[in-house]
C-alpha positions, 0 to 999 in steps of 0.5 A: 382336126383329125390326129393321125398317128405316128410311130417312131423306130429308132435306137437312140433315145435322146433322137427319139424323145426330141423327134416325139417332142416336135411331131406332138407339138403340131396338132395334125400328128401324134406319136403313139410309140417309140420303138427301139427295135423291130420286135417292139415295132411289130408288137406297137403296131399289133395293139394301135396301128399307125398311119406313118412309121419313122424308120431309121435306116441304120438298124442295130446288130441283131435286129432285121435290116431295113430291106426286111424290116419294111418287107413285112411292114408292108405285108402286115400293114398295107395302108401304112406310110412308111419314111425312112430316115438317114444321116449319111447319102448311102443311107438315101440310096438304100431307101432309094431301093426300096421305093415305092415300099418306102414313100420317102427320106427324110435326114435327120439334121431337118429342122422342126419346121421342115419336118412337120412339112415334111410329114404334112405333105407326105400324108397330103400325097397319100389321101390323094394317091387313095382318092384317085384309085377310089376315082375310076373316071381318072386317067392315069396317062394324065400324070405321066410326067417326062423323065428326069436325069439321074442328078435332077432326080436325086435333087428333087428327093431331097427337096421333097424330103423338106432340105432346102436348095443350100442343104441340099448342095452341101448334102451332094456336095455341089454348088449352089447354083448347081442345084438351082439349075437342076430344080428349074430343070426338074420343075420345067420337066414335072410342069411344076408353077411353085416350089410347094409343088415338089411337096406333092409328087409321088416320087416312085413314078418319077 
């Protein structure tokens, strides 16, 4: 199985060796940098490109925010997938309003499993989104998908981003059955048959 690489950018070194730790020990990914900083960041990038870059919302004092950080990323390196990652809901929301530069959030209490899952099905979405622009024959009016609610749209990001339906409620402190209600709905809407189909959605045309 072809490796695809990823690189992470954070400025807390135990989360970074723990978090390097997990994506090698999966073999469809392997990490070929940690970066404390967007200079270390660009110069990595310079001598082995990535597929996926990890990026900490929080930035450290000193150093680009995230809105330039990723401004330039996607200059310099179109074809990378760039995730964000977060602990609190502003900094989802600040991700939010970077889409569709940023593909996705993930929070960073994921689980080891949720997060391969994660990544798995986000570079899934990728090769797909590049096979059908390769694809002339696809109608793009196909995908159109009804709109969904501010609410059943916060929730479906947060599932994507491999939180369970419990993790979520907690997250957007709702209840259980609340949430429930908003992923049936969203699904319903999105004419999705399985959970694992939430996996597969290009969040930035909901």
């Amino acid at each position: 199985m072809k490796e695809n690489n990823v690189v992470i950018l954070d400025d807390h070194p135990i989360f970074l060796e723990g978090l390097k730790r997990i994506i090698n020990h999966d073999s469809e990914f392997i990490v070929t940098d940690c970066c404390k900083n967007s200079r270390e960041l660009f110069f990595s990038l310079s001598l082995a490109p990535a597929n996926i870059a990890l990026i900490d919302c929080s930035r450290p004092r000193g150093d680009m925010n995230i809105r330039a950080l990723v401004n330039q990323l996607t200059l310099n390196h179109p074809r990378m997938t760039i995730v964000a990652m977060g602990d609190c809901p502003q900094q989802q929301q600040l991700s939010d309003t970077l889409k569709p530069q940023i593909k996705s959030y993930f929070c960073k209490s994921l689980t080891p499993e949720n997060l391969i899952t994660g990544l798995r099905h986000i570079w899934a979405s990728h090769c797909q989104s590049e096979q059908l622009l390769m694809d002339d024959s696809v109608d793009a009016g196909h995908f159109i998908k009804p709109r969904l609610s501010a609410k059943e749209k916060l929730v479906v990001e947060y599932l994507h981003a491999g939180l369970t339906v419990s993790q979520t409620a907690l997250r957007l402190s709702r209840s259980v059955k609340t949430i429930s209600s908003q992923k049936r709905s969203a699904m319903r809407k999105l004419a999705l048959n399985r959970d694992s189909d939430i996996f597969r959605l290009k969040l930035n045309e909901l």
